[in-house]
C-alpha positions in Angstrom: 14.9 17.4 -21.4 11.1 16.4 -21.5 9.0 17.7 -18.7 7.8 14.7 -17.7 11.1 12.6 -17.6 12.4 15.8 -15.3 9.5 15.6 -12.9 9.5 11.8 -13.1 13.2 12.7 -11.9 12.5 15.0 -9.1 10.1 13.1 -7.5 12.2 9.7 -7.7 15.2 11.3 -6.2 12.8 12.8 -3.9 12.0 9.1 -2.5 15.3 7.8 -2.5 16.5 10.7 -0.9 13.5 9.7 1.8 14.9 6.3 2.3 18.0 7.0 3.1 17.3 8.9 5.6 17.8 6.9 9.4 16.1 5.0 11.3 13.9 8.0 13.4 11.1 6.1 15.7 9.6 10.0 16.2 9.8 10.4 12.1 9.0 6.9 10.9 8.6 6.5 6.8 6.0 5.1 6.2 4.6 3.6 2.7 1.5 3.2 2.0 -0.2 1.8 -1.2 -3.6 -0.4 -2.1 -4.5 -3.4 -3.8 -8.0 -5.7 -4.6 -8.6 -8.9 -5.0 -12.4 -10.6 -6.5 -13.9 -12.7 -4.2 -14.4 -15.7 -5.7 -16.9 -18.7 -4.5 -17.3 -22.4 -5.5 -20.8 -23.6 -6.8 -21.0 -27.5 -4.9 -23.3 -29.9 -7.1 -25.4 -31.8 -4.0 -24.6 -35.1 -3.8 -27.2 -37.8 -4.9 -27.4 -41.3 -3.6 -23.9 -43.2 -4.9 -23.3 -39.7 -5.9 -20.4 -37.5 -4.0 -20.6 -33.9 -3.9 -19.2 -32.2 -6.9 -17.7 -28.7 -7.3 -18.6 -27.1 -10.4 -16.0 -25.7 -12.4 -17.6 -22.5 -13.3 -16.9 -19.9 -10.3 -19.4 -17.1 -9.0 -18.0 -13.6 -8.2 -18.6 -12.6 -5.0 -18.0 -9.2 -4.9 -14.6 -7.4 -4.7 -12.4 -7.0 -1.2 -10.0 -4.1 -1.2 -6.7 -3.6 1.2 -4.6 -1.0 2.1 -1.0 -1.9 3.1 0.6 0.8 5.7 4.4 -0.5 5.5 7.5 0.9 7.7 10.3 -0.9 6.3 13.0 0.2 8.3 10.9 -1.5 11.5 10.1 -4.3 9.9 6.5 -3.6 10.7 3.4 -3.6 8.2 -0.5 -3.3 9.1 -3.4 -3.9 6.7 -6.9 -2.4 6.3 -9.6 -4.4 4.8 -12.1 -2.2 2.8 -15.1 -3.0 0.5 -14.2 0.3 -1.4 -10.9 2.5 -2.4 -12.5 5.9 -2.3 -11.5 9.3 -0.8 -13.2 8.2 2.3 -11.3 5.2 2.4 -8.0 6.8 2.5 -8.9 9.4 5.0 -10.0 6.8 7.1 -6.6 5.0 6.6 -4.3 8.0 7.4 -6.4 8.7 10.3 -6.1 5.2 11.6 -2.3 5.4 10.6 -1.8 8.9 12.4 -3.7 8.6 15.6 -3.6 4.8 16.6 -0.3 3.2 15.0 2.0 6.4 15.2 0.3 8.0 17.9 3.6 8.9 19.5 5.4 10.0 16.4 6.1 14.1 15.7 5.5 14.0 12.0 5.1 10.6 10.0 6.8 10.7 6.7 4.4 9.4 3.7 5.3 7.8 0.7 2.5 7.1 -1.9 1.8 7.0 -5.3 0.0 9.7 -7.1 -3.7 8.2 -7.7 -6.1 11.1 -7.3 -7.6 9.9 -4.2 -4.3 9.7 -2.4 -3.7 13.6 -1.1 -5.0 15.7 1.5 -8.1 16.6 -0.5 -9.7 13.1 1.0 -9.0 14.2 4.2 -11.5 17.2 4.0 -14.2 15.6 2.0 -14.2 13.1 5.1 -13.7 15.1 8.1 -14.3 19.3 9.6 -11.7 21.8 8.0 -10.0 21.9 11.6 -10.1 17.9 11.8 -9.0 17.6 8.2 -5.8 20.5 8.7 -4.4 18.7 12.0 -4.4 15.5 9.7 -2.9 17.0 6.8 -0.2 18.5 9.1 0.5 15.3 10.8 1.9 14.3 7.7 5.4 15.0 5.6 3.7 13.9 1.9 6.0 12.6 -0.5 4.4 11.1 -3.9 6.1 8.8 -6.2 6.3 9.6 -10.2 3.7 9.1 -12.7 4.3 5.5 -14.0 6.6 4.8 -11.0 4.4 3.5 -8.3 7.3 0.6 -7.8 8.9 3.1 -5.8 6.7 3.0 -3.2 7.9 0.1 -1.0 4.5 -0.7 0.1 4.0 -2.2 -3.5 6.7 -5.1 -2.5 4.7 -5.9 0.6 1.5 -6.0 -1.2 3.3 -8.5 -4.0 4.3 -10.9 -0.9 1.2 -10.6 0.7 -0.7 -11.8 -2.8 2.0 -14.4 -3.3 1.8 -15.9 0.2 -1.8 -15.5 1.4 -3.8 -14.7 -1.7 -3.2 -16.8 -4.4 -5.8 -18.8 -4.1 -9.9 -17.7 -4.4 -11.7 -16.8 -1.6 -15.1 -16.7 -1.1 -16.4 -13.4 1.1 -15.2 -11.1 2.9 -15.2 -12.5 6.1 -12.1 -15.0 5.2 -10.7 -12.4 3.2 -10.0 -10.3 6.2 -9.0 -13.8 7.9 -6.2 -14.4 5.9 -4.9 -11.0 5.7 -4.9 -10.6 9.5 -3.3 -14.1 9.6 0.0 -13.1 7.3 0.1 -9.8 8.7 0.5 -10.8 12.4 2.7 -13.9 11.3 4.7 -11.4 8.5 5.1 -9.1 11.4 6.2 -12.2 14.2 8.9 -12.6 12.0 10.2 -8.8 11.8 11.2 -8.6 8.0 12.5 -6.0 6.6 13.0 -4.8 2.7 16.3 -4.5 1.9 16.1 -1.5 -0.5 19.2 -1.6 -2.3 18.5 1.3 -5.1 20.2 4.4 -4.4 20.0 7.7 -6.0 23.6 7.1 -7.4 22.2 4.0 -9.0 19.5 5.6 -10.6 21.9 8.3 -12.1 23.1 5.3 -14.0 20.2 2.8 -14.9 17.8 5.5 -15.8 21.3 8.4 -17.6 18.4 8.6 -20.0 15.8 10.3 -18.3 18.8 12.8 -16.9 19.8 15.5 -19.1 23.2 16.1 -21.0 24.6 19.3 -19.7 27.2 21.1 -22.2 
């Protein structure tokens, strides 16, 4: 067996095995993943006299908005982070805001996120003291999805809705960027979903027999 199908292996049974666990309010998994979208802004041709306004259809960039989705699908509950970046600093920010404000209460928050280099503990102390960085780090239960299988992380279908429902269409700046977000996030959230995860580890063991190994 390959190396990398068995640790692609490991680490998927390792989430599945996460999300079956029970609902636990003190031990809530939680997914969280990252997406960005290019700010785009209409150029309007003046109107002249007998003229109406035009909109020209060449487009300007305006600059590139970033958002963190922090997901606990068994609560039916999502929040959203508007960034300008997706460093390090970003994501320390993000599990600080996740750990101390939304799951204050909670005795250890169980992570799921994909492995991009910036997503580990590392970010936490190039943001924050050694002793502010460790009580962070321990605050967490990591788990990471395989290489090539961030669509594991659950966070990843929230993001997809999210572009489907409020981001399809160009925004100019930032400012209604974060307007929009906020809006489906508090009206997403109104209306409780859930995700229905339906792939189990014994599924797996049968869609993906070829990544498993043969034993004799």
């Amino acid at each position: 067996m390959p190396q990398a199908d068995a640790e692609f292996v490991a680490k998927m049974e390792d989430i599945l095995a996460v999300y079956e666990r029970p609902y636990d309010p003190l031990c809530p998994v939680v997914c969280i993943d990252e997406t960005n979208k290019q700010l785009i802004k209409e150029t309007r041709i003046p109107c002249e006299p007998g003229q109406p306004e035009k909109v020209d259809s060449v487009y300007v960039r305006n600059g590139v908005a970033d958002v963190f989705m922090i997901s606990e699908p068994l609560a039916g509950k999502r929040e959203t982070v508007v960034t300008q970046t997706r460093t390090a600093l970003d994501f320390a920010a993000v599990l600080k805001y996740t750990s101390d404000i939304l799951y204050k209460g909670a005795e250890k928050i169980v992570l799921v996120t994909d492995n991009l280099n910036t997503h580990s503990p590392a970010s936490l102390y190039k943001a924050y003291p050694p002793e502010e960085a460790r009580r962070l780090t321990e605050r967490f239960e990591w788990h990471y999805t395989p290489k090539h299988g961030s669509w594991l992380d659950m966070a990843e279908i929230e993001i997809g809705i999210m572009s489907r429902q409020a981001l399809s269409k160009p925004l100019p700046d930032l400012n209604r960027f974060k307007e929009q977000v906020r809006h489906w996030t508090v009206k997403r959230n109104a209306e409780h979903v859930k995700i229905n995860w339906q792939f189990k580890t014994k599924d797996a063991r049968i869609k993906l027999a070829r990544l498993y190994p043969v034993v004799v």
